[in-house]
C-alpha positions in Angstrom: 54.7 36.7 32.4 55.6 33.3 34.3 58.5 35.3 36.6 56.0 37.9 38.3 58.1 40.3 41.1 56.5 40.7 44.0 56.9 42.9 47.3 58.2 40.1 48.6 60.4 38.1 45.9 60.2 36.9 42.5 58.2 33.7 41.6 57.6 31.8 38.6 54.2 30.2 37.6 52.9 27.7 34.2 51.5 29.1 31.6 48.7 27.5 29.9 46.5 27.5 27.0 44.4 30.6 28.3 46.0 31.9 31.3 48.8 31.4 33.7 49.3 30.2 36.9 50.7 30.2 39.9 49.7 28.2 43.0 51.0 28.1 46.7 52.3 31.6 47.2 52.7 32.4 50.4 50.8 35.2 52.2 52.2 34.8 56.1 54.8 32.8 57.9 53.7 29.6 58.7 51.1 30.0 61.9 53.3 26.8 63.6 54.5 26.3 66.8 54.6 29.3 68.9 52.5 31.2 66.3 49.5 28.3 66.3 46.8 30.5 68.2 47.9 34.2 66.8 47.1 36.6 64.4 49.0 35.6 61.0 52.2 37.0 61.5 53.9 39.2 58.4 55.9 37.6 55.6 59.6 37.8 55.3 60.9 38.2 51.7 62.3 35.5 50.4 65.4 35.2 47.8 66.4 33.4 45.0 62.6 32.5 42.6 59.7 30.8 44.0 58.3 28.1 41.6 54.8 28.4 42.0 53.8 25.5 40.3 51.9 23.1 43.0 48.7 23.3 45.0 49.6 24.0 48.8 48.8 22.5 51.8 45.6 22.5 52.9 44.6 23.5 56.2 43.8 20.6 59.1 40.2 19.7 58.5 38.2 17.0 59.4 37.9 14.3 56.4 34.9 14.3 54.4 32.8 11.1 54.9 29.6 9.9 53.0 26.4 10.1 54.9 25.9 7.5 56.9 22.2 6.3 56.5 22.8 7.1 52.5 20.7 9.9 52.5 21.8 13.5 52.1 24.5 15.0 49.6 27.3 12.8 49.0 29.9 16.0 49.7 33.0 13.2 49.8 32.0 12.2 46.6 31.1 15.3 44.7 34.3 17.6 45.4 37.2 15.0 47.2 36.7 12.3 45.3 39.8 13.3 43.2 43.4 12.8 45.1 45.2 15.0 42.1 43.0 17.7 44.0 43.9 16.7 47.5 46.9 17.9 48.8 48.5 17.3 52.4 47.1 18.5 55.2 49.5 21.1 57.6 49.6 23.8 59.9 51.7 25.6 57.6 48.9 26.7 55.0 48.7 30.2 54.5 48.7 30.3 50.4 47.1 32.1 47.7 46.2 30.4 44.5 46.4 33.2 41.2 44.8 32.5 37.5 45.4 35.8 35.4 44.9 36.2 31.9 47.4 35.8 28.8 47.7 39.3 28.2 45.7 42.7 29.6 46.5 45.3 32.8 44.7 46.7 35.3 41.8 43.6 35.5 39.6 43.3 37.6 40.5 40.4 40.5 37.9 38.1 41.9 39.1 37.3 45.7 37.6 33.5 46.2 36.9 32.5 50.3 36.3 28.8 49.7 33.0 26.8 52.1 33.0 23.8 54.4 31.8 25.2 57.8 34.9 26.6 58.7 36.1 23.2 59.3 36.4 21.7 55.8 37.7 22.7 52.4 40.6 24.5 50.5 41.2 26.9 47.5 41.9 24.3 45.1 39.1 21.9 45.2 38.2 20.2 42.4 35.2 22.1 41.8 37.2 25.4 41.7 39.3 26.7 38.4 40.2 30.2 37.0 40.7 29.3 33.7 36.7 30.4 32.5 37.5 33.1 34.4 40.5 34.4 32.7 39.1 33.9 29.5 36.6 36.4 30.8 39.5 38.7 31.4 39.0 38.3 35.4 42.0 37.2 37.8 41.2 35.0 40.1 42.9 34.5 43.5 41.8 31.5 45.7 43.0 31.1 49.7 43.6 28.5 52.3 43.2 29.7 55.9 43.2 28.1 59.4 40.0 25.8 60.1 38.1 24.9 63.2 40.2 24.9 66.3 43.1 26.3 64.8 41.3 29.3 63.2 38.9 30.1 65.7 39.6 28.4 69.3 38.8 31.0 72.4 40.3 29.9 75.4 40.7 32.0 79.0 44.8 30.7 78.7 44.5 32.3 74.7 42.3 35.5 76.1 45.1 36.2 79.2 48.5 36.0 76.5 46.8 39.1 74.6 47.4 42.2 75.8 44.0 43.2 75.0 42.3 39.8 76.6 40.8 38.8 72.9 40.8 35.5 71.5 39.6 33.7 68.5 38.9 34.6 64.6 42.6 33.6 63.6 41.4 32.3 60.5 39.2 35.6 59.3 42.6 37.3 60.5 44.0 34.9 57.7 41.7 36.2 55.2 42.3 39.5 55.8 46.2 39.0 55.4 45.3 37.2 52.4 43.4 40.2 50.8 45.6 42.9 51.8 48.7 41.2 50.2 47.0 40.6 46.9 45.5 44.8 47.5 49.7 45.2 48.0 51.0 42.5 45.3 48.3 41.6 42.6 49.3 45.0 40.4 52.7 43.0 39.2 50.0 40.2 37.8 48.4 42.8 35.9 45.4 43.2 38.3 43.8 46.7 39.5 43.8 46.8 43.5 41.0 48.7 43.2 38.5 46.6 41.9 38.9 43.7 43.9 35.4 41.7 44.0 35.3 39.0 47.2 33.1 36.4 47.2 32.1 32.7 48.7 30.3 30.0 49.5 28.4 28.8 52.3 31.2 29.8 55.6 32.8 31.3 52.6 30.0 34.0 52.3 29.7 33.7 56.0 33.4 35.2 55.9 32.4 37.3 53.0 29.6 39.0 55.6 32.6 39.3 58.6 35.0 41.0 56.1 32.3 43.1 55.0 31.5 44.1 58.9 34.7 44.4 60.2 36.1 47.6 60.4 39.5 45.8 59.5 38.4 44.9 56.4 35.7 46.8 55.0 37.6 49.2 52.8 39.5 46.4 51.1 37.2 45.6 48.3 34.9 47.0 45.7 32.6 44.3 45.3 30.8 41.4 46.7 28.9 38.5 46.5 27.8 36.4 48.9 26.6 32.4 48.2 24.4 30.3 50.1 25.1 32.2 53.0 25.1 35.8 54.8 22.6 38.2 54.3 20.2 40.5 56.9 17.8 38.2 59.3 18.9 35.2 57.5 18.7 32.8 60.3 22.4 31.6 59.2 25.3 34.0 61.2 25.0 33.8 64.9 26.5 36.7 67.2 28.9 35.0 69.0 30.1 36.5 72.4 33.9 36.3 73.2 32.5 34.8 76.7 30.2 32.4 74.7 33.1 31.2 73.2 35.5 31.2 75.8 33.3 28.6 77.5 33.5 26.2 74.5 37.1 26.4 75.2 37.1 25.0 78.0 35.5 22.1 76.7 38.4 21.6 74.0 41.0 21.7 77.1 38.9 18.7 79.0 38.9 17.2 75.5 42.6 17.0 75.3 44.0 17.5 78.4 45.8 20.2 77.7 45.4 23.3 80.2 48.4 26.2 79.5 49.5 27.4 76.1 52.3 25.5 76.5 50.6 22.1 76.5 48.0 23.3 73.6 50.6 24.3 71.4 52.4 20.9 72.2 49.8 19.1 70.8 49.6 17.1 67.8 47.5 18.2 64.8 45.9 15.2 65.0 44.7 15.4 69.0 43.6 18.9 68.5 41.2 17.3 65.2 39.9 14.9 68.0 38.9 17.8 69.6 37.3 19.3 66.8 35.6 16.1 65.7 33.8 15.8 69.5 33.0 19.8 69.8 31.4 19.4 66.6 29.1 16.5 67.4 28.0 18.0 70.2 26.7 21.3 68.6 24.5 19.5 66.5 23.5 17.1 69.4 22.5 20.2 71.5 21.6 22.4 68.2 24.2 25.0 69.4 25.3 25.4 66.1 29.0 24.9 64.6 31.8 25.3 67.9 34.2 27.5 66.0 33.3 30.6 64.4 34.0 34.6 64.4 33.6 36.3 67.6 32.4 39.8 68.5 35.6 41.2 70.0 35.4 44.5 69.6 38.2 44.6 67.3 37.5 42.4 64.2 33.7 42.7 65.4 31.9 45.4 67.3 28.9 44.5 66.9 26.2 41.9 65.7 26.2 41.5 62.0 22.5 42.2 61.3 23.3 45.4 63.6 26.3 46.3 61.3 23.9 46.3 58.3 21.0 48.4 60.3 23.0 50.8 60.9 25.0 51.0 57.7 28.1 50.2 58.5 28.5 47.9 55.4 30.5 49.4 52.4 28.2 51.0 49.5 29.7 48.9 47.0 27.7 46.6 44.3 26.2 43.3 45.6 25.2 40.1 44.7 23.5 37.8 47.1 21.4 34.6 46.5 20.6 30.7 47.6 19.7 27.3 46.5 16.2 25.5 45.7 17.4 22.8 48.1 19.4 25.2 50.1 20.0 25.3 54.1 16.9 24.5 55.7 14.8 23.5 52.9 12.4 20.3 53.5 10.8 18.8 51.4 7.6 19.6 52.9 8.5 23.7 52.0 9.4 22.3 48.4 5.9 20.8 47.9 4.1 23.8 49.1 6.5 25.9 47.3 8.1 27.7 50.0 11.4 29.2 50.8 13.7 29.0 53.9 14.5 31.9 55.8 17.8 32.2 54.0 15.6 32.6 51.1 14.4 35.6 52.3 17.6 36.6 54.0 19.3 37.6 50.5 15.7 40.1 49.8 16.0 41.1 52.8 19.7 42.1 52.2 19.2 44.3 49.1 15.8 46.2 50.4 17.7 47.2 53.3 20.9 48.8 51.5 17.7 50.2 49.2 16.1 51.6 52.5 19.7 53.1 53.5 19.5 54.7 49.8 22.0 52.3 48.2 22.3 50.1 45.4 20.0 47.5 45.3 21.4 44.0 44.9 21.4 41.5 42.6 19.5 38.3 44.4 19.8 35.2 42.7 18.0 31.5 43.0 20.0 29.1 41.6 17.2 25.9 40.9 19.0 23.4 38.7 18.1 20.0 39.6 21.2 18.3 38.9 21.3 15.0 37.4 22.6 11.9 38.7 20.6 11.8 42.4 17.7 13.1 44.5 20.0 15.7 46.0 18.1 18.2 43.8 19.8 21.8 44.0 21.6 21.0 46.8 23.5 23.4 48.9 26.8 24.0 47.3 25.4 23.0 43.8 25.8 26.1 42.0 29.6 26.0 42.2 30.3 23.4 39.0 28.0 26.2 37.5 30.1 29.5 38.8 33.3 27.9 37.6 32.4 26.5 34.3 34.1 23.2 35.6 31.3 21.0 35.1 33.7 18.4 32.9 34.9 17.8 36.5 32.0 16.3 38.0 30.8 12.6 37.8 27.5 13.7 37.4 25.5 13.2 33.9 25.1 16.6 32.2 23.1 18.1 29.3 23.7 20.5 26.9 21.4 23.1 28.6 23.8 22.2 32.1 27.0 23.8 29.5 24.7 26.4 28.4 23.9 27.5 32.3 27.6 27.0 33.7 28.4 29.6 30.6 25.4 31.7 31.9 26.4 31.8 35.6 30.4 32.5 35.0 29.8 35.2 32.5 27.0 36.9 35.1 29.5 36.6 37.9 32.3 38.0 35.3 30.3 40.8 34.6 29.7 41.6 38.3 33.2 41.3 39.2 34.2 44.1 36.2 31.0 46.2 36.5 29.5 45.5 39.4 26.2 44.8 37.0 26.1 41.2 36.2 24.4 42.1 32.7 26.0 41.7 29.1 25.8 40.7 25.6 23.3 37.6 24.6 22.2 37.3 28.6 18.7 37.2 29.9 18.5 40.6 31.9 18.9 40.8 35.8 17.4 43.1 37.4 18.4 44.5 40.7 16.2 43.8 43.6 14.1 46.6 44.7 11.0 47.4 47.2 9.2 47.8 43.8 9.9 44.3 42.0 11.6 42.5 44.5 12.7 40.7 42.0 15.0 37.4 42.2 16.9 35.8 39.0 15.5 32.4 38.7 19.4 30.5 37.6 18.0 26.9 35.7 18.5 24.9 32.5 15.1 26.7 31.1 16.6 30.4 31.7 19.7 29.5 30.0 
């Protein structure tokens, strides 16, 4: 099963103890040069066989630093610490990642859109691993996409090239690339196109929440979950305007200096990051919120995203949905009283809506471990040792109970991604979340 033929060419992956792999397939050209600022352009087949055996590039990001005043989660230490997980940075980074099974056909694949405020992060992070997975009999596919400026820069130059005068959401155009060639390719890795389940993280779920609103997109999946992120009145995805963002762009052009397309794609990956680094300083200076994100342009969005959910324009598929105890927006003054951030309620409010609409409910989850090592409590991307069963990777101290909870976690989200019910043998019950119960799993070393 290492030489897989795809639609495209033939490629050879590793095989290891309980799965194989293959890493940095290509799902685009390379968005360089004159493509930097367009939709990902379609791959051309390639000859001879791939060897998909190393990590890709990851996209330009800006580099993870620990906090300055100490306080806060150390993010440089807890998932870049590792430079065998750090690959070069490029412009050419449109990869998938694949972890499938030893044997089986027709499984279910779980479609992985990695965090980091759509500036930061890539799909092979230390923190994230198929193998549990595949041992589950689930396929995993993880993705790199275009990151802050690159992925999401609106400019009035960008807006006047198209011939539609939109701009912007290059990297969700990424992601929906991604997804359709793994809907067009993933059957020659023994995976079922139909029951693909995406899901992410923080501006992974974020991204989740655009696919799932974008007319684009929508029909490409038959599950999701959504992580720290997303939901219905949330207080976490902002309606951005095409205009809105037009007008940030205009600050990236005073930034760098460059005015026509010409100059902008001139410039140096490491000018435009500049850029990036300044924009995003001053959204949290003036609480604007992050520079670079999806715009409604009445192609890839039509509308607000808690409109697309009033008015049911979300897939009926099976969700899952949930948050952290130290999550977004939680002080500790809310933690003493025992409250919740709006996020919190976000997720309920997410499954008694499709209820209302005469849907599913969801499964909402609060994921409360404390973990061990710091004060950073259950900190906002904490749950992902957990949903990977890759807690061996972390420098933090762990306990038995920690093992028995990451085992908890991946089989729950193992179960969702082949059911749609995260239920199964020797696991506390989870019970959806309806108007009568409204009922949220409590995810913590007791429970496990």
């Amino acid at each position: 099963m290492q030489l897989v033929h795809t639609k495209y060419g033939d490629l050879r992956g590793k095989r290891k103890d309980t799965c194989f792999t293959y890493f940095g397939i290509p799902y685009a050209q390379p968005p360089v040069g004159d493509l930097r600022w367009k939709a990902p352009q379609p791959l051309q087949p390639w000859t001879g066989v791939l060897e998909a055996c190393d990590f890709p590039h990851r996209a330009w990001q800006m580099v993870q630093e620990p906090p300055v005043d100490g306080k806060g989660i150390n993010y440089a230490r807890e998932f870049y610490s590792n430079p065998a997980f750090m690959p070069p940075m490029d412009e050419d980074c449109l990869y998938l990642n694949i972890w499938r099974p030893l044997t089986g056909e027709k499984l279910p694949v779980a479609f992985w859109i990695h965090g980091g405020a759509l500036i930061n992060g890539f799909g092979s992070e230390l923190e994230f691993d198929g193998e549990a997975f595949a041992r589950k009999g689930v396929i995993l596919v993880t993705i790199n996409y275009r990151l802050g400026a690159f992925g999401f820069l609106c400019h009035p130059e960008l807006a006047k090239e198209d011939p539609n005068g939109r701009c912007g959401n290059y990297g969700i155009f990424d992601q929906i690339a991604a997804l359709k060639w793994v809907k067009e390719n993933i059957e020659a890795f023994g995976g079922d196109p139909d029951r693909i389940t995406i899901f992410g993280q923080s501006a992974g779920a974020m991204s989740v929440q655009t696919l799932l609103s974008s007319p684009l997109s929508r029909d490409l999946m038959a599950g999701a979950i959504m992580q720290s992120a997303g939901g219905y009145q949330a207080g976490v995805l902002r309606d951005k305007t095409m205009a809105d963002a037009i007008e940030q762009g205009k600050m990236f052009s005073q930034l760098t200096g460059a005015n026509t397309l010409q100059e902008m794609r001139a410039l140096p990956p490491e000018k435009v990051m500049q850029a990036v680094e300044r924009m995003m300083a001053e959204g949290f200076r003036t609480g604007t919120g992050l520079p670079f994100t999806a715009v409604i342009d009445g192609y890839l969005l039509e509308k607000g995203y808690d409109k697309v959910v009033e008015d049911g324009d979300c897939p009926d598929i099976p969700y899952m949905i949930g948050s952290c105890g130290n999550d977004l927006g939680q002080t500790p003054e809310m933690t003493m009283r025992g409250g919740h951030t709006q996020l919190y309620y976000g997720c309920i409010n997410w499954s008694l809506k499709n209820a209302e609409l005469g849907r599913t409910p969801a499964y909402v989850y609060y994921f409360d471990r404390k973990l061990l090592g710091d004060y950073s409590g259950a900190f906002h991307s904490a749950e992902l040792w957990y949903v990977f069963n890759t807690l061996s990777r972390s420098w933090r101290p762990k306990s038995q109970a920690d093992y028995r909870l990451a085992e908890q976690i991946n089989s729950y989200w193992a179960n969702f991604i082949k059911t749609g019910d995260p239920n199964g043998e020797d696991l506390p019950y989870w019970k959806p979340c309806s108007w009568d119960s409204h009922h949220v799993q409590l995810l913590d070393v007791d429970n496990a």
